[in-house]
C-alpha positions as CSV (number, residue, x, y, z in Angstrom):
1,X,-1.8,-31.4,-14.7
2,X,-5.3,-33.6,-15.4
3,X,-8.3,-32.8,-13.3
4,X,-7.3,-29.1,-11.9
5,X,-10.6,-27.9,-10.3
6,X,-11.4,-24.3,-10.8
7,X,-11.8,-22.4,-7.5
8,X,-13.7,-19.8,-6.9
9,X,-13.4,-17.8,-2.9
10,X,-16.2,-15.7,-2.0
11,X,-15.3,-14.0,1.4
12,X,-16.4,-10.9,3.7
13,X,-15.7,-9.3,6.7
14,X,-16.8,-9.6,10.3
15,X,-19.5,-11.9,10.5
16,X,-20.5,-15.0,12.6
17,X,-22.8,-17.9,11.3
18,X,-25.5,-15.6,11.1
19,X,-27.2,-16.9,8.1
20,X,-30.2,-19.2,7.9
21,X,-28.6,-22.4,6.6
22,X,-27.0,-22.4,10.7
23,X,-30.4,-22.2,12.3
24,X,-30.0,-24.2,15.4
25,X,-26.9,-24.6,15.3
26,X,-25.8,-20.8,15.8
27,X,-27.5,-18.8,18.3
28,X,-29.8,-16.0,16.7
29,X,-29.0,-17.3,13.0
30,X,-33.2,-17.9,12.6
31,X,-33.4,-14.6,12.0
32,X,-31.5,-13.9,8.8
33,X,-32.6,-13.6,5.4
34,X,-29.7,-15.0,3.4
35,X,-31.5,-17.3,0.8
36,X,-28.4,-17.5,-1.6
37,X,-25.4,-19.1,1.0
38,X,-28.8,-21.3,2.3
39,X,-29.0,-22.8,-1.0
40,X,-25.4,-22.8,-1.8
41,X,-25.2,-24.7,2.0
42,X,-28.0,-27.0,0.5
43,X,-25.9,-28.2,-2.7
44,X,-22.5,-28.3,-0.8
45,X,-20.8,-28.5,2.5
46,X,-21.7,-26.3,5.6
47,X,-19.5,-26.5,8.2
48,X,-21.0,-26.1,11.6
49,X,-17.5,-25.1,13.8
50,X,-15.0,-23.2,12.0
51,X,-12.8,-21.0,13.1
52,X,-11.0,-17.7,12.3
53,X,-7.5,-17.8,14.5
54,X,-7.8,-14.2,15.0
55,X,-10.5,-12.5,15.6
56,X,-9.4,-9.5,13.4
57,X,-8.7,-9.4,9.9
58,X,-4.9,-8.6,8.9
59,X,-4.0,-11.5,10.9
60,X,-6.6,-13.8,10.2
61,X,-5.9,-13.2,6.3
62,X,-2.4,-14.0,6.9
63,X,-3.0,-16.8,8.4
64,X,-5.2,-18.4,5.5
65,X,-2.9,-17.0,2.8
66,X,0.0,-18.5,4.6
67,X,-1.2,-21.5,6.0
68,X,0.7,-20.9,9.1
69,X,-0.2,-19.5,12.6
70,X,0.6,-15.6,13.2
71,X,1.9,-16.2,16.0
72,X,4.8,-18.3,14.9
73,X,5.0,-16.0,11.6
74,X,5.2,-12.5,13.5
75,X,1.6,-11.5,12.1
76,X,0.0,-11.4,15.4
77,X,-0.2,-7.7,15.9
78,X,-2.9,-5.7,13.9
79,X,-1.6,-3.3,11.8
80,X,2.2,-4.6,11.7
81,X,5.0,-5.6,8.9
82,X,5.8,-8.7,9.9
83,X,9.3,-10.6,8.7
84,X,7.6,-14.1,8.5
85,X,10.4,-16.9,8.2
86,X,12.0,-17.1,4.8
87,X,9.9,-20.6,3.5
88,X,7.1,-19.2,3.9
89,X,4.9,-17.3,1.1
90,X,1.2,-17.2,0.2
91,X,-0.2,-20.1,-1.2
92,X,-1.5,-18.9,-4.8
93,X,2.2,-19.1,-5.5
94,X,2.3,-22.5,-5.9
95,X,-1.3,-23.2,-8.3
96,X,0.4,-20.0,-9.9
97,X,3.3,-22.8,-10.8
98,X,1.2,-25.2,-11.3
99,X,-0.6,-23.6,-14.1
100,X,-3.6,-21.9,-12.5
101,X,-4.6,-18.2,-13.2
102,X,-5.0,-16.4,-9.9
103,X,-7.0,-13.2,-8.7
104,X,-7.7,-11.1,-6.2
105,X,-10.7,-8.3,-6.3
106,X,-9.8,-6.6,-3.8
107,X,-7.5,-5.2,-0.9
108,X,-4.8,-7.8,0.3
109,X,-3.9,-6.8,4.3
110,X,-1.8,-9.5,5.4
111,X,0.7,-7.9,7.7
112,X,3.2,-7.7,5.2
113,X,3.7,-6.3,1.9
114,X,2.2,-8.5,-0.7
115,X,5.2,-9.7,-3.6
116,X,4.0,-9.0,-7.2
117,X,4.0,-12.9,-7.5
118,X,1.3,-13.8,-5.8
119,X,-1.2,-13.0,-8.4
120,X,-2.0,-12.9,-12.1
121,X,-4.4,-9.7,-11.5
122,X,-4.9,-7.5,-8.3
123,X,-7.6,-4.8,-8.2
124,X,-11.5,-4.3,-8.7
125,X,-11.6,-5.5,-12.5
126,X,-9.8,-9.2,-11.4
127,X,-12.0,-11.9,-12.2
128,X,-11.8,-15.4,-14.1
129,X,-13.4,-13.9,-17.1
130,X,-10.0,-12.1,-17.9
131,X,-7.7,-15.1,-18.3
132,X,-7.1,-15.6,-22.1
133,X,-7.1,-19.1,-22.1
134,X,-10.4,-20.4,-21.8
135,X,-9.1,-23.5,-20.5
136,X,-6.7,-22.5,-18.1
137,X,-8.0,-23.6,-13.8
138,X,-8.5,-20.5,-11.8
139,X,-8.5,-19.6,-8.3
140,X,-10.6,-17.0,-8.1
141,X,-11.1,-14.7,-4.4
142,X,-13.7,-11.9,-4.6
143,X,-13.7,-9.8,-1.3
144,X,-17.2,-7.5,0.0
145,X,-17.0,-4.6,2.4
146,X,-20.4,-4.3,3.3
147,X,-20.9,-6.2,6.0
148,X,-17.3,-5.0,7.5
149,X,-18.1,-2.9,10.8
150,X,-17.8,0.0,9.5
151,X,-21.0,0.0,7.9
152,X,-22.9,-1.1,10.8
153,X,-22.2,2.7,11.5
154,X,-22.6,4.4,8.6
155,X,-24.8,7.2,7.6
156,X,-28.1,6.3,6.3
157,X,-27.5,7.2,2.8
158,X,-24.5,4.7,3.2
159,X,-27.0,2.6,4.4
160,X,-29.4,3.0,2.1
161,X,-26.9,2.6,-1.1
162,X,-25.3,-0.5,0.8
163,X,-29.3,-2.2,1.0
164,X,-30.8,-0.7,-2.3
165,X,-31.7,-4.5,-3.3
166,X,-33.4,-5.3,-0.6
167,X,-37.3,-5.5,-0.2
168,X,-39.3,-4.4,2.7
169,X,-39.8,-7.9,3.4
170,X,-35.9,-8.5,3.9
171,X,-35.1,-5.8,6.0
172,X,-34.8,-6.8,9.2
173,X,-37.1,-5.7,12.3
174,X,-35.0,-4.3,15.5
175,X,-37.7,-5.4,17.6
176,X,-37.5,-8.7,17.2
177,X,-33.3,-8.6,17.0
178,X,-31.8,-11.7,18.8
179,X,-29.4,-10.2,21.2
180,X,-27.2,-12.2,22.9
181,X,-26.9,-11.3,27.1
182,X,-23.9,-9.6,27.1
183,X,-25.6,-6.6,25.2
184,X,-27.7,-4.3,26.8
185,X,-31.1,-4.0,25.8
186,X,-31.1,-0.7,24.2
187,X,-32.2,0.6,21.2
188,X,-28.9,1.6,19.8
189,X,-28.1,-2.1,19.8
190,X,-31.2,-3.1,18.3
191,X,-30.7,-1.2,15.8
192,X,-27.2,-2.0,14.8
193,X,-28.1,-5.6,15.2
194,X,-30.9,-4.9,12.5
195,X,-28.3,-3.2,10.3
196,X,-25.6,-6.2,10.6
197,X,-28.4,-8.7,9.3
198,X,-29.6,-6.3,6.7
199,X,-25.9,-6.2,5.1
200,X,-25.5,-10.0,5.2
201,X,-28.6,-9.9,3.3
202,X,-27.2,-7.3,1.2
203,X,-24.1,-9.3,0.8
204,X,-26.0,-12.4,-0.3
205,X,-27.7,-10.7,-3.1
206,X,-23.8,-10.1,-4.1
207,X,-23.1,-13.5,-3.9
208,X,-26.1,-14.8,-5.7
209,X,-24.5,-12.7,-8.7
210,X,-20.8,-14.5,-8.5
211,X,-22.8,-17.6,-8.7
212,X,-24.7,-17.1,-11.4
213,X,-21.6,-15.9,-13.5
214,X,-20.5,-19.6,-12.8
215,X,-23.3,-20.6,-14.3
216,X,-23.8,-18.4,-17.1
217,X,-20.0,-19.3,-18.2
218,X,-21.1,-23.0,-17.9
219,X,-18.5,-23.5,-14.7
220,X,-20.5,-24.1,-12.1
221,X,-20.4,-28.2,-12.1
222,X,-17.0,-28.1,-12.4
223,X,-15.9,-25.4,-9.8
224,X,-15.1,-25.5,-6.0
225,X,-16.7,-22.8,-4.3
226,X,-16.2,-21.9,-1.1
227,X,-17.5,-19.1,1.1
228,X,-16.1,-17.7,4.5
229,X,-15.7,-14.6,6.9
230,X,-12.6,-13.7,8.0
231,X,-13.7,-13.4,12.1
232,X,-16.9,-12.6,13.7
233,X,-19.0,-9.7,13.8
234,X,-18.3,-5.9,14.1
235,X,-19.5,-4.9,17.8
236,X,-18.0,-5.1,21.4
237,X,-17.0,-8.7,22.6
238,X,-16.6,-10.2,18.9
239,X,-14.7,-8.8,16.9
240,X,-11.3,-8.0,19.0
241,X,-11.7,-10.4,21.5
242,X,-10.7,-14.3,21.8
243,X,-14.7,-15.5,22.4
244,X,-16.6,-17.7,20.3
245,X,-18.7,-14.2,18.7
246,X,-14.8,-13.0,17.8
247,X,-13.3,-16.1,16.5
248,X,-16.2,-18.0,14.8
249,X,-17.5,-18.1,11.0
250,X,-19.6,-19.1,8.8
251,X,-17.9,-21.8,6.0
252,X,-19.5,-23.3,3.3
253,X,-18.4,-25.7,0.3
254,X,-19.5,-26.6,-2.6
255,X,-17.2,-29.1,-5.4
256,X,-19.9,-31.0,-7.2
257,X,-19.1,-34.6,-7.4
258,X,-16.7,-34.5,-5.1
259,X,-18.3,-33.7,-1.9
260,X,-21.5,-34.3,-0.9
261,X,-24.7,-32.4,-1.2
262,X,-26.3,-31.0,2.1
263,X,-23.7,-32.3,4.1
264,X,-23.1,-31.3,8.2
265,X,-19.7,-30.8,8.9
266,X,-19.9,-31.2,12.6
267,X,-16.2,-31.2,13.9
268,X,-14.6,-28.3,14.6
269,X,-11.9,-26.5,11.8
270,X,-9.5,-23.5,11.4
271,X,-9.7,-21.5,8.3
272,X,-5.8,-21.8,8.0
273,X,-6.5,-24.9,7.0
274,X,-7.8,-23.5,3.7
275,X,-4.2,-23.2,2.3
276,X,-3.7,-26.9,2.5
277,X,-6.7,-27.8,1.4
278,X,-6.5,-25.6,-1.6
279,X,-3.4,-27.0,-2.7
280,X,-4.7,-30.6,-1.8
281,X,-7.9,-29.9,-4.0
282,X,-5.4,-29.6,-7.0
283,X,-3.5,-32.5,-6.6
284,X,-0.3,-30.6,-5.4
285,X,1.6,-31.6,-2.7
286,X,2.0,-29.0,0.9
287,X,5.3,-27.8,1.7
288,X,6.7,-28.7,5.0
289,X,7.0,-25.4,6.9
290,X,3.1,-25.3,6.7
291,X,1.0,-25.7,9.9
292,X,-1.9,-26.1,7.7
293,X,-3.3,-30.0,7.4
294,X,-5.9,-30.3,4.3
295,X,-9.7,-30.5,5.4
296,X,-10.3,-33.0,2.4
297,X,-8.4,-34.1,-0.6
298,X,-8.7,-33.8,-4.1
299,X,-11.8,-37.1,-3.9
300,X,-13.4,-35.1,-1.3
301,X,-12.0,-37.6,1.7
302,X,-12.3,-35.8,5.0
303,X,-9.4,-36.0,6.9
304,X,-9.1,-36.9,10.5
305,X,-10.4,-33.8,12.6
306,X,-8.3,-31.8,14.5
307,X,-8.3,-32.7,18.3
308,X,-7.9,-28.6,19.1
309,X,-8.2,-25.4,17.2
310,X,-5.9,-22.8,18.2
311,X,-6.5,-19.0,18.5
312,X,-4.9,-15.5,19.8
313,X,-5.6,-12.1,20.4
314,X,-2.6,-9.9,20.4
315,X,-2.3,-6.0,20.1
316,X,-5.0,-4.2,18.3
317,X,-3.5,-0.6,17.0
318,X,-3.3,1.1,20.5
319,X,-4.5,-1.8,23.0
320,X,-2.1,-3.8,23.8
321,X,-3.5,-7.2,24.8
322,X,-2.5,-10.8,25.2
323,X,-4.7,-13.2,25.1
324,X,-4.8,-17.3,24.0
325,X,-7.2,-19.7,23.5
326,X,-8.1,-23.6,22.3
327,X,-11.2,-25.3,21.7
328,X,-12.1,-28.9,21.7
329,X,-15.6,-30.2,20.7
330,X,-16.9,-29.0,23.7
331,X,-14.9,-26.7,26.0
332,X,-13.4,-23.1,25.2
333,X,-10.4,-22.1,27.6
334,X,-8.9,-18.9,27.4
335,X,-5.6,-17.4,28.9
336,X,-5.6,-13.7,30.1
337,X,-2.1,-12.5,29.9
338,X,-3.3,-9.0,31.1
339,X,-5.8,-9.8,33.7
340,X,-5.0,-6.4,35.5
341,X,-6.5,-4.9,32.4
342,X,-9.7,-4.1,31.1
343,X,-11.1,-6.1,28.1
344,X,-12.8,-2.8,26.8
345,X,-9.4,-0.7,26.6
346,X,-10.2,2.5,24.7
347,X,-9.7,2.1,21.3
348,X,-10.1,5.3,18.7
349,X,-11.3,3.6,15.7
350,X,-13.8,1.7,17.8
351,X,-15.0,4.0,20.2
352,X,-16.4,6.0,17.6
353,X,-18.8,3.4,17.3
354,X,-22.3,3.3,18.4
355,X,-22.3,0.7,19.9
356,X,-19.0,1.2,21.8
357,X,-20.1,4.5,22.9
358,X,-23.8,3.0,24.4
359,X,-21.8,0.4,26.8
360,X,-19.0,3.6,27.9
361,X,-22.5,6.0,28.4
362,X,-24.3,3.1,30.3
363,X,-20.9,2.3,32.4
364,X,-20.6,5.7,33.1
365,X,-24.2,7.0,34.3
366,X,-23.8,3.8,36.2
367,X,-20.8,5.7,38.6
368,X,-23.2,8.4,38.2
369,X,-26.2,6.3,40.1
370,X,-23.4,5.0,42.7
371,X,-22.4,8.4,43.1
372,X,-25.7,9.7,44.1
373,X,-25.9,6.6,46.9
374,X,-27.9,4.4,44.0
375,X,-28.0,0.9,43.1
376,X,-26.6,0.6,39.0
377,X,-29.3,-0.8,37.4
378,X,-28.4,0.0,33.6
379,X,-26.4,-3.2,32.6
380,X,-26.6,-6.6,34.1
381,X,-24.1,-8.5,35.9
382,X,-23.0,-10.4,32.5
383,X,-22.9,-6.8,31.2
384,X,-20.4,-5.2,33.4
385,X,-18.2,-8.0,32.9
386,X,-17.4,-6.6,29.5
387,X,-16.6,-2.9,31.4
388,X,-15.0,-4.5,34.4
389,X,-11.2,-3.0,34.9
390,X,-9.6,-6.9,35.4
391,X,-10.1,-9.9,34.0
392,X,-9.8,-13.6,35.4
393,X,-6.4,-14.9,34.3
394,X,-8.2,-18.3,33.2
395,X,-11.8,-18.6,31.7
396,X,-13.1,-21.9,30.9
397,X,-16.7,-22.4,29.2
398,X,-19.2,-25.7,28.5
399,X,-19.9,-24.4,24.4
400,X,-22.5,-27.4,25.0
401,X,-24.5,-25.5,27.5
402,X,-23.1,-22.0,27.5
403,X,-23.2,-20.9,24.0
404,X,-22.5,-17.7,24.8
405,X,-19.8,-18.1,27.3
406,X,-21.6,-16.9,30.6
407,X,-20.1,-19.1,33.0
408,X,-16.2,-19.4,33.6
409,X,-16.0,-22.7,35.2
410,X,-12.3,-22.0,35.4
411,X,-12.2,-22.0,39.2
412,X,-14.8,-24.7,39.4
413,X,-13.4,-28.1,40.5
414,X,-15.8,-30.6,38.7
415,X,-13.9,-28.9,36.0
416,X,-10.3,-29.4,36.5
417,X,-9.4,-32.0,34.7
418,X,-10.7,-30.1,31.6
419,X,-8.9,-27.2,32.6
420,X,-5.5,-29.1,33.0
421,X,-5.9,-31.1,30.0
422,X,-7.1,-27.8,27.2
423,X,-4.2,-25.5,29.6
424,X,-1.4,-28.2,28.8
425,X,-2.4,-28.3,25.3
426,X,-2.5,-24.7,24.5
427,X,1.2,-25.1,26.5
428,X,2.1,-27.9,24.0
429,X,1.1,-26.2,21.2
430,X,3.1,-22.3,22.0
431,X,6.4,-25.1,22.5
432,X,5.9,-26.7,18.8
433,X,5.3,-23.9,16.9
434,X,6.8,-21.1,19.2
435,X,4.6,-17.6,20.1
436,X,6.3,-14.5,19.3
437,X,3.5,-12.5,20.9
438,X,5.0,-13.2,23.6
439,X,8.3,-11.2,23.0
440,X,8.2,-7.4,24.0
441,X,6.8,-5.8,20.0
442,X,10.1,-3.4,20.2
443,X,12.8,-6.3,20.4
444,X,10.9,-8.6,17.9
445,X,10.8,-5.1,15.4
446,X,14.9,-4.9,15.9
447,X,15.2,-8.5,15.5
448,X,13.3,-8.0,11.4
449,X,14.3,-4.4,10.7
450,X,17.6,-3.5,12.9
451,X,18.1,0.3,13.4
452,X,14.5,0.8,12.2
453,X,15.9,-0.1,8.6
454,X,14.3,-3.1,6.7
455,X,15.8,-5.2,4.5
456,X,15.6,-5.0,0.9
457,X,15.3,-8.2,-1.2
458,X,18.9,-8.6,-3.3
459,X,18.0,-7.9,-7.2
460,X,17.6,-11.2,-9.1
461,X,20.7,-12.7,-11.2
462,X,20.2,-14.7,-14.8
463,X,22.2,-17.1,-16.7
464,X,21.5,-19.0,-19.3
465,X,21.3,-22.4,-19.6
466,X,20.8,-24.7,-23.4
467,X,18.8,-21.7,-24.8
468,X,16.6,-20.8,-21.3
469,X,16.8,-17.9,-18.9
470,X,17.2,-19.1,-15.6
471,X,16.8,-16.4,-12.2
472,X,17.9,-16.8,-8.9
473,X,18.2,-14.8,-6.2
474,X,20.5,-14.3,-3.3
475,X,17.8,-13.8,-0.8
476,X,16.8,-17.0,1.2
477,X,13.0,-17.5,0.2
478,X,12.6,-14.6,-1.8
479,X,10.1,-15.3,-5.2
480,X,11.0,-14.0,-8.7
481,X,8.8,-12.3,-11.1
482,X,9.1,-11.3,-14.4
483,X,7.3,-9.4,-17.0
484,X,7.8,-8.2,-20.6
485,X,5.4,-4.7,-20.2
486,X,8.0,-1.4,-19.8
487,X,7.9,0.3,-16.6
488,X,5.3,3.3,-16.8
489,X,4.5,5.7,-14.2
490,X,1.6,4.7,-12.3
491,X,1.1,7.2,-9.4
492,X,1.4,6.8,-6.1
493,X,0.2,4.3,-4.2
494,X,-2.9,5.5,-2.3
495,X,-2.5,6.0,1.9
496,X,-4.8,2.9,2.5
497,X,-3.2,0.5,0.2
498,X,0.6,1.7,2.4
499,X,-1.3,0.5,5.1
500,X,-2.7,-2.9,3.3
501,X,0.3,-3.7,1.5
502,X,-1.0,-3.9,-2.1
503,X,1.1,-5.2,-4.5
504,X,3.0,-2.9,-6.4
505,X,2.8,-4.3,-9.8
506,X,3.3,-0.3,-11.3
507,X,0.2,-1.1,-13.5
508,X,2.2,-4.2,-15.4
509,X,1.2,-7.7,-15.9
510,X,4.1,-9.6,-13.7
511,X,4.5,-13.6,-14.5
512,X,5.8,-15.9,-11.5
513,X,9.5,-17.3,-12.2
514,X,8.8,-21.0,-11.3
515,X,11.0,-22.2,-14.1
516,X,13.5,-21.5,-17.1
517,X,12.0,-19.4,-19.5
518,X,12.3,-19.9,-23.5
519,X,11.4,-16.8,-24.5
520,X,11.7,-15.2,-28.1
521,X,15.2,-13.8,-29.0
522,X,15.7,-9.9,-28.7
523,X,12.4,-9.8,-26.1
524,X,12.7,-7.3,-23.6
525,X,11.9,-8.4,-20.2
526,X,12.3,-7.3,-16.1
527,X,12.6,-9.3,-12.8
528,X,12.2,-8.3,-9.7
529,X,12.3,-10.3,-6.6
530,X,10.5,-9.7,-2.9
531,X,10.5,-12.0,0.4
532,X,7.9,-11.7,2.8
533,X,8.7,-8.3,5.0
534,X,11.5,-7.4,2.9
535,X,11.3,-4.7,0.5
536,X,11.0,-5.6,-3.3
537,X,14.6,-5.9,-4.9
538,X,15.5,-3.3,-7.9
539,X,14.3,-4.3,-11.0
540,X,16.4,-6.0,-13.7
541,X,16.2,-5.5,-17.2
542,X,17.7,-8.2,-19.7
543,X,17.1,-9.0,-23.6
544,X,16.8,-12.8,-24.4
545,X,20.1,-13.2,-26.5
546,X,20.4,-14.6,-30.4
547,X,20.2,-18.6,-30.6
């Protein structure tokens, strides 16, 4: 296919628009040092409202790789194997048809176990640079961890290695840190604060290197880039929870000639739609299960905006939570399935946190004060909203005037026919596409994996058709791969990457089956099949046969 741009996805975990290209358009962003995604804003795209639907990773990946909503897909929960519907797979499936060469650098976490089909190479060494054709389009994705949450925390030689590159100058002053007013005024948060900027910066050194690669391999003209976090930051009140500090991210595009330089992308957008808009980008057609709508098309033509961007909060390891939200142009509403609980349920990873612990120490030696007949004085009104033990069912926010979603106007009446109209379309919106959060966790589990047993994809079948292989499989949506390495013994698959669902490719280069295959006589080759949630099918060995 003519005209297949190369692509090229830089993501990284748990940040908001904190960077300096959205000064003045993100609360606090004047305060970064992140000359690299400035300048890559300045040559491309920056989109000033887009939108993670979940406001934790695992879903929000699946989601993007999927184009479709976890909710309707069964990816909802945090750390889960969902069974999404049989259409559905991840995306670099189809440029993998199409001709393209596709990576991944790093870990995959999409709910799910991820099909040796999905990419040409998995792991630390993928990159474009290994492709043997020269020629061959690539889609690209290179993950960073440093600005994940975890290293907010982390010792201060972790801290240290993860900032080596930065001069004094960059480092980032807790003084002068830009909390917003839901945070108490302490040092521990300044400080964390501090540390959050300094690993963007340290991230944008990283991305600064990708980019140069581009250039140094003479691809940079020709190559869509496109940069974007999977949710918002690492600390209470973002990540985890259903506000704009949880659910909103920085995006920024850059396809030269195509789209225009130092362009403001004002209306809001969902990163789901990055599947679509991937596949649009190459000239390739979306299936019809997706939910995602391309953002532009392969001349750079914008499409029409979305009226409403949809987002959830389901359970998070131990918390079990419900919560739903849409937002407009202007106006955030929110749906508390659980007011009767507290949105700061304990939560063991978390709570080892610093920050996490400052807001339990200041709630408590606040009952402390009341217990000695004293007024609390250690966190503000805002503040103790955050520790309160019930939630308003409905919250409602101006984004115009309230950036930082002070004021539920939910119960306010000059307000109600905003209330109505966002309620009746998040309403509208569970009805098309269905909400499988809302189904007790243990009934939708027996639904995918009765008995506690899950399905196995059924091994792949050939026949041979005018000289050419041709698979199937009995499974309904299951993807075929094949390969001509021998099985080897590669180890076992390391506790976090159970937990991740990495592909298990055994160390061997596996092809995707999107086509007959005219192979040479007496080769040696193995299929192996997988649909989403099911286990991978047995492999099968055949030799191609004499003419």
């Amino acid at each position: 296919m003519p005209n297949q741009p190369n692509i090229v996805w830089i993501t990284t975990h748990d940040i908001n628009p904190d960077l300096g290209c959205y000064s003045g358009i993100w609360p606090g962003a004047e305060y970064a040092v992140s000359p690299q995604l400035d300048a890559l804003a300045a040559t491309g795209v920056r989109f000033d409202h887009a939108y993670a639907t979940t406001p934790v990773c695992a879903p929000s990946r699946s989601a993007i790789l999927t184009g479709t909503y976890p909710t309707a897909s069964g990816t909802m929960h945090m750390r889960s194997r969902a069974v999404p519907p049989p259409e559905v797979c991840c995306f670099p499936e189809y440029l993998r048809a199409a001709g393209y060469y596709c990576t991944n650098n790093a870990f995959s976490d999409l709910q799910f176990e991820t099909p040796i089909t999905v990419w040409d190479d998995h792991g630390p060494q993928a990159h474009w640079r290994n492709r043997r054709d020269p020629q061959q389009p690539f889609f690209a994705v290179f993950h960073g961890m440093v600005t994940h949450e975890s290293q907010i925390y982390a010792d201060e030689a972790q801290y240290r290695r993860n900032t080596e590159r930065l001069a004094d100058s960059e480092r980032h002053d807790p003084a002068t840190a830009p909390l917003p007013p839901y945070y108490p005024d302490t040092p521990v948060f300044r400080e964390a604060w501090a540390r959050y900027s300094d690993n963007i910066t340290a991230m944008d050194y990283r991305i600064g290197d990708l980019l140069r690669q581009l250039e140094e391999d003479g691809l940079a003209a020709t190559t869509l880039v496109i940069f974007w976090s999977d949710h918002g930051r690492g600390m209470p009140r973002a990540k985890r929870w259903a506000y704009e500090s949880g659910l909103r991210v920085p995006l920024i595009v850059r396809w030269p000639a195509i789209l225009s330089a130092g362009t403001q992308y004002r209306a809001p957008v969902t990163l789901m739609d990055l599947a679509a808009t991937m596949l649009a980008g190459a000239g390739l057609p979306g299936p019809p299960h997706m939910h995602a709508r391309p953002i532009f098309d392969a001349q750079g033509v914008f499409a029409e905006p979305r009226a409403y961007i949809y987002g959830h909060r389901d359970r998070m390891d131990e918390q079990e939570d419900t919560v739903r939200t849409v937002r407009d142009a202007r106006f955030r509403y929110i749906r508390n399935y659980h007011p009767d609980r507290t949105a700061m349920q304990h939560h063991e990873y978390a709570d080892h946190m610093a920050t996490w612990r400052e807001l339990r120490r200041l709630w408590f030696e606040e009952a402390t004060l009341r217990g000695r007949g004293e007024t609390p004085s250690l966190l503000t009104p805002v503040q103790r909203l955050l520790m309160a033990t019930t939630r308003p069912a409905e919250e409602l926010y101006d984004m115009q005037v309230d950036p930082h979603e002070i004021n539920n106007l939910a119960a306010d009446p000059h307000y109600a026919a905003e209330l109505r109209r966002l309620r009746e379309a998040l309403a509208d919106w569970q009805v098309q596409y269905g909400d499988l959060g809302l189904l007790p966790e243990a009934e939708l589990i027996e639904q995918w994996r009765p008995g506690g047993v899950m399905p196995i994809t059924a091994t792949p079948e050939v026949a041979w058709h005018a000289g050419r292989l041709v698979a199937t499989c009995a499974t309904h949506g299951a993807s075929i791969g094949w390969t001509s390495d021998p099985p080897r013994d590669d180890g076992a698959p390391a506790p976090f990457h159970l937990i991740t669902g990495e592909p298990n490719s055994g160390g061997r280069a596996w092809q995707l089956y999107s086509a007959p295959l005219e192979l040479t006589p007496g080769t040696e080759i193995w299929l192996r099949a997988q649909r989403l949630g099911y286990r991978a099918s047995e492999d099968l060995k055949t030799t191609i046969p004499p003419l």
